[in-house]
N, C-alpha and C positions, 0 to 999 in steps of 0.2 A: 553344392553342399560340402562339396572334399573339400576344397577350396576355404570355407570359412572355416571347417575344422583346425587345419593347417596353420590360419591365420593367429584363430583363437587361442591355440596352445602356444605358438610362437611368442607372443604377446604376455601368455601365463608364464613362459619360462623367463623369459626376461623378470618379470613380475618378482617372480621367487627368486631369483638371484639377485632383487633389488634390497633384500631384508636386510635390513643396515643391522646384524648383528650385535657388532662390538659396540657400534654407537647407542643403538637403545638397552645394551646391556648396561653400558657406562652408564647412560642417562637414569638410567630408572632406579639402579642399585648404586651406584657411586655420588652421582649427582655431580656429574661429570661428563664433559666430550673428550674420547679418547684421541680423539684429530688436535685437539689443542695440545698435545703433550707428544712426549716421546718424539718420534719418527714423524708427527702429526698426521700418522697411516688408522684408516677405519677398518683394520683386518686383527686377523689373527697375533699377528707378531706383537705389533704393539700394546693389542687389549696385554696379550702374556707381560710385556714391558711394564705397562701401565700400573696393571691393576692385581695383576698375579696369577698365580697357577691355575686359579680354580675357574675364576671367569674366562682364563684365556682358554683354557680346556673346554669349554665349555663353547664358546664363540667357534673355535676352531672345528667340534664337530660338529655343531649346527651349520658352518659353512660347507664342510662337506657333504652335510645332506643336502643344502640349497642343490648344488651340483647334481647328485644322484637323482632326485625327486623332478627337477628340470628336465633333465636326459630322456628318464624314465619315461617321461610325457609321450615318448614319441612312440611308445606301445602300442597307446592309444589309440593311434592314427591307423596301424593296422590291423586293431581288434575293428572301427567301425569300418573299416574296407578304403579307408581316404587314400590310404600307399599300399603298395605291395609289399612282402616280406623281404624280398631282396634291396630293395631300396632303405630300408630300417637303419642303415647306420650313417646315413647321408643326414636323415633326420637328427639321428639321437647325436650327430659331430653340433647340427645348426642349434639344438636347445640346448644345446652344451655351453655352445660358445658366446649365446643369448645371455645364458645363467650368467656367464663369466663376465660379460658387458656388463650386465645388472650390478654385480657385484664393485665392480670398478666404478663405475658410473650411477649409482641408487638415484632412481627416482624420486624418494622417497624422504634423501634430507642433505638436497642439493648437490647430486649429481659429484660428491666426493666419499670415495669407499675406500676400497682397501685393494690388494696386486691381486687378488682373485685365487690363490694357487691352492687353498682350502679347498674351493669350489671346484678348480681344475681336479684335482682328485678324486672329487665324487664325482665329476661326468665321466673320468676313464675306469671309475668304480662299477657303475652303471653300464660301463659298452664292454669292456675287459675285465672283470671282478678278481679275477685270481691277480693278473700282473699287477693290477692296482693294491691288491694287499701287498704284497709285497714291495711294494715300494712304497705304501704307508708306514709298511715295518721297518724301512730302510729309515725314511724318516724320523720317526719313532726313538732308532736307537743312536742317528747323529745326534737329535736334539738333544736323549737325556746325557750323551757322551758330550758334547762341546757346550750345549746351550747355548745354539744358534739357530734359531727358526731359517733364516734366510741360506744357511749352507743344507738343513737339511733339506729345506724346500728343491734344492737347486739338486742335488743328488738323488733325490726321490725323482724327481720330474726328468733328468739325465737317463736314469735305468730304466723308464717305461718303456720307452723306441728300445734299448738293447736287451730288453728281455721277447719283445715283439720279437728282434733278429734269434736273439740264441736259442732259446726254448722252445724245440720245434711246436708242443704242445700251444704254446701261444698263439702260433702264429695265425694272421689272421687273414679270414676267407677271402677280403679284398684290401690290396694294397695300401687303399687310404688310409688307412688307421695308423700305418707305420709312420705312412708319408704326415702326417699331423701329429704323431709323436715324435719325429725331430724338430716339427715347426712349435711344439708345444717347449720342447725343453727349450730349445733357441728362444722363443719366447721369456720364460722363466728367469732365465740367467740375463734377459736385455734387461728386463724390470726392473731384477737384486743388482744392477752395474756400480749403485751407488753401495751397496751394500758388500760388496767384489773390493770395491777399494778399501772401505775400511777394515773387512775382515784382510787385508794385506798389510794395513798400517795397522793392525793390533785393537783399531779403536770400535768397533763393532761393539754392541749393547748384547750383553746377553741377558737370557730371558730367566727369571727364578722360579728353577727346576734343576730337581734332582734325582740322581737312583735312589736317591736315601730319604728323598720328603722333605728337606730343609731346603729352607728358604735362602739363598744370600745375596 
């Protein structure tokens, strides 16, 4: 019975991280595929490109609960007794990282999404809550400062692991967490490489948002 619980919610969390977002946002209100345009990315960055602040605001936090709600799954597993309590964050790293495939990979309208890094946030949301606000808030305040999803993504996801190290409050009961938030920024920043060059050459798209509300 442990066994198929495990199975079942593994399968669910992928699931939920398959919710093409941006794409049935586009689709349904725009009447439009945001993968045709822009960056031709099914995430966060590009809906913001595409379509604008409000849908992109909008995609990006439903992809971060994809993330949190995935994670979260793995509760579960120790409310009906399928794992031990010490084992909990072995689970909550696998339907994390399930979410984040889903996200990359949607089942749902042909296995092309988006770089997952929305999602990435709500699963370290769900395992670490405090560090993870605060490096939403990091992100947060590159974005409205430069208007570049992909630098703040890359900065938000860089401070996770060094707020693990510095803050002794963070730190966590077992190593892995740290050891997967430097594979997670290292990750991050392989994704945005293409995004690394042009934010070097100037040519980088930024996204319309402001401290002030205006669009440009």
């Amino acid at each position: 019975m442990e066994i198929l619980w495990i199975i079942g919610l593994l399968i669910a969390a992928y699931l939920i991280g398959s919710i093409a977002t941006a794409v049935w946002v586009g689709k349904r209100f725009y009447g439009i595929d945001v993968r045709d345009y822009g960056s031709k990315n099914g995430g966060a960055t590009n809906t913001f490109r595409v379509l604008g602040k409000k849908p992109g605001t909008f995609v990006l936090l439903f992809d971060i609960l994809k993330g949190w709600a995935a994670t979260s799954l793995a509760h579960v597993l120790v409310q009906v007794h399928a794992i031990s309590p010490e084992n909990l964050i072995y689970y909550q790293l696998a339907f994390g990282i399930l979410a984040v495939v889903g996200h990359v990979f949607p089942v749902y309208v042909g296995f092309k999404g988006g770089k997952g890094v929305a999602t990435l946030l709500g699963m370290v949301l769900a395992i670490q809550p405090q560090a993870a606000l605060i490096c939403i808030g990091i992100f947060i305040v590159v974005l409205l400062l430069f208007k570049y999803v992909s630098l703040g993504s890359m900065i938000g996801a860089l401070a996770f692991p060094l707020l693990l190290i510095l803050i002794p409050d963070f730190h966590p009961d077992k190593p892995v967490l740290t050891i997967f938030g430097f594979l997670l920024a290292g990750l991050v920043v392989y994704t945005h490489r293409k995004n690394i060059n042009r934010l070097v050459h100037g040519v980088e798209s930024k996204v319309p948002i402001s401290l002030f509300g205006k669009r440009h």
